[in-house]
N, C-alpha and C positions, 0 to 999 in steps of 0.2 A: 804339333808335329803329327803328320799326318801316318795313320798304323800301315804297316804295309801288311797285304793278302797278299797267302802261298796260294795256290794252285797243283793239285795235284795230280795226273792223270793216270794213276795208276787205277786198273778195274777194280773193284770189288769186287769179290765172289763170296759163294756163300762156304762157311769150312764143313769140311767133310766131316767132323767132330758133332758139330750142332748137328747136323742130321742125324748121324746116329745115335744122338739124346733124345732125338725126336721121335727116332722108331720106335728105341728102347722106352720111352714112357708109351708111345702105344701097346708095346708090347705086354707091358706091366699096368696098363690099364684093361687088357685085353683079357689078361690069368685075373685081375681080380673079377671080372664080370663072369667070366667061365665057373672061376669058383664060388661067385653066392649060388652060381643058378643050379651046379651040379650038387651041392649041398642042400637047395630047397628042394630038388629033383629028386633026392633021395631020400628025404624027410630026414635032415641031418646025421645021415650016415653015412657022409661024405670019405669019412678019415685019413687015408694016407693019401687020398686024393686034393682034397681040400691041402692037405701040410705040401705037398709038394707045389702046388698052386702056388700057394700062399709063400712060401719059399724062394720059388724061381722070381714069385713078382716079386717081393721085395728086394732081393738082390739084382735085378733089371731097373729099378726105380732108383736105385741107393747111386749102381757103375752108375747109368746116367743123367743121375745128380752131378757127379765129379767131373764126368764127361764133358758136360756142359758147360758147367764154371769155367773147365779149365779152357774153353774154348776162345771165351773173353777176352784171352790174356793176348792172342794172333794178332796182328796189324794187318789192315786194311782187307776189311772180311763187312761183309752184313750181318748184321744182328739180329734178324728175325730166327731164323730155326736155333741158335744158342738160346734166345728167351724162353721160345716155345716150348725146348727139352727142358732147359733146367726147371721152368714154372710147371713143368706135366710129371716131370719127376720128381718133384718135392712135395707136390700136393698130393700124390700115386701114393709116395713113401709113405705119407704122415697117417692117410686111411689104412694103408694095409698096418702101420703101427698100433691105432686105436683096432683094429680087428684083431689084433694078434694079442694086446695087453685087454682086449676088450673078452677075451677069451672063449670067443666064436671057434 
């Protein structure tokens, strides 16, 4: 018996969600780059500098980790920028982790 094909013509678009996990891991790749250099700029006398950095990125990397997953769940959406974000936000998160338990 032969399968039958649906057809679907509905557009695809891209969800507003995955973008904003996409900026948000730029974002929070952007404070972790800010804070090695204003740290080595200072000859580690970074302090309340560095923690707020290090702070805002992780919590920037952490929302759009969630952000992103949650994105997944939409029908009929493209998949590039929910990958994008959640893989730029989980891998943001995991360094600024090892920097923060790494006790920099």
């Amino acid at each position: 018996m032969a399968k039958k094909t649906m057809y679907s013509f509905e557009e695809k678009t891209h969800p507003t969600d995955g973008i904003v996990s996409t900026i948000m891991g730029g974002i929070s790749l952007a404070l972790l780059i800010v804070a090695v250099y204003s740290s080595y700029y200072m000859r580690g006398d970074a302090g309340i500098y560095a923690g707020a950095f290090g702070l805002s990125g992780i919590l920037f990397a952490f929302v759009g980790f969630i952000i992103g997953v949650k994105s997944f769940s939409r029908k009929n959406i493209k998949y590039k920028y929910p990958k994008i974000g959640s893989i730029l936000c989980g891998i943001v998160f995991v360094v600024w982790l090892g920097v923060a338990l790494g006790g920099a």
